[in-house]
PLY file of the C-alpha trace (Angstrom):
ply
format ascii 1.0
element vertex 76
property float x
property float y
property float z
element edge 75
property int vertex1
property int vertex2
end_header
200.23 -107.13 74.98
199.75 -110.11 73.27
195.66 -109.72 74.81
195.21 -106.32 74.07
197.21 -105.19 71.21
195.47 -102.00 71.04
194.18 -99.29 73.94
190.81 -99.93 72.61
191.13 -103.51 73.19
192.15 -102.90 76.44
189.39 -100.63 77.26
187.19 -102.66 75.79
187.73 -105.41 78.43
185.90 -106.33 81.34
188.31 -104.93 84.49
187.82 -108.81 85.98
189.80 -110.09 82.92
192.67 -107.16 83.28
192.53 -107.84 86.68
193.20 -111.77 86.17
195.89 -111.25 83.34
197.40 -109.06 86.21
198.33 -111.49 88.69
201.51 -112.01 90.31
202.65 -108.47 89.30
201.46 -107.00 92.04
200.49 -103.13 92.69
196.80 -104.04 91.28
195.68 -100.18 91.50
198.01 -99.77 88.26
195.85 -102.53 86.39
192.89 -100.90 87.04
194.17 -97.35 86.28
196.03 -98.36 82.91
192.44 -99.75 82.82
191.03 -96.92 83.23
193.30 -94.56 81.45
193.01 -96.64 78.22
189.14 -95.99 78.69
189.87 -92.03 78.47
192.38 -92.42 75.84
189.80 -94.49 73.60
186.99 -92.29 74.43
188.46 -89.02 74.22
191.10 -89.52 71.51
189.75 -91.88 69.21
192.05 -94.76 70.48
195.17 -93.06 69.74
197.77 -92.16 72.65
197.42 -88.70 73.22
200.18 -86.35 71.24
201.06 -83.78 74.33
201.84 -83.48 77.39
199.15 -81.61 78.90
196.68 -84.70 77.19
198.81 -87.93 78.49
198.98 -85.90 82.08
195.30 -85.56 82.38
194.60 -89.61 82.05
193.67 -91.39 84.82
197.02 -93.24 85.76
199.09 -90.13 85.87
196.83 -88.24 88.09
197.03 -90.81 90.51
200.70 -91.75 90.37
201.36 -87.67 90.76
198.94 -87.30 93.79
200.93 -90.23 95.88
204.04 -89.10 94.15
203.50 -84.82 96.03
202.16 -86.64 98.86
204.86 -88.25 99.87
207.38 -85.34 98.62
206.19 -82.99 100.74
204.55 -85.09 103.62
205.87 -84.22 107.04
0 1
1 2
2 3
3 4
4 5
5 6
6 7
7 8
8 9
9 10
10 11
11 12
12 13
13 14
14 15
15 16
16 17
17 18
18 19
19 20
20 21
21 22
22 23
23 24
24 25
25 26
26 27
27 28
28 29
29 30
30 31
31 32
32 33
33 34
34 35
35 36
36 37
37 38
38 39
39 40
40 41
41 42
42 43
43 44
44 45
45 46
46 47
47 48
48 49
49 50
50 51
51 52
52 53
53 54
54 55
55 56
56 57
57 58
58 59
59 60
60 61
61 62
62 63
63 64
64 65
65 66
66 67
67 68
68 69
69 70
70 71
71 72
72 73
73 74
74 75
C-alpha cells in the first residue's frame, strides 16, 4: 500500500513491478488480476472503487475468482 496508495497508482504500474512487490505471497494470478482490476476501476470509474455491486462484480478479479469458485462447486 505503501507503493500504490491509490488504484490509479496501481494501474498505473508496469505489471513487472506488481509482480516483483508480489513475491513470496504466492498465488501470482491475484497480482496480476488486482492488476488488472485496478486498470478497469481507473479507466471506467474515474479511479474511484466502484459504489455497487453489479460494478465491483464485473472487474476483472471477481470474474475470475467466481469462474474457479462454480467450477469447482459443481465439478463432478
Amino acid at each position: 500500500m505503501a507503493r500504490f496508495p491509490t488504484v490509479t497508482d496501481l494501474a498505473n504500474a508496469p505489471l513487472d513491478e506488481v509482480l516483483h512487490l508480489w513475491t513470496g505471497l504466492g498465488y501470482y494470478a491475484r497480482a496480476r488480476n488486482l492488476h488488472k482490476a485496478a486498470q478497469q476501476v481507473a479507466a471506467l470509474h474515474g479511479g474511484k472503487f466502484p459504489e455497487t455491486f453489479e460494478e465491483v462484480a464485473s472487474t476483472a478479479g471477481r470474474r475470475a475468482f467466481h469462474r474457479r469458485r462454480d467450477s469447482l462447486a459443481f465439478s463432478g
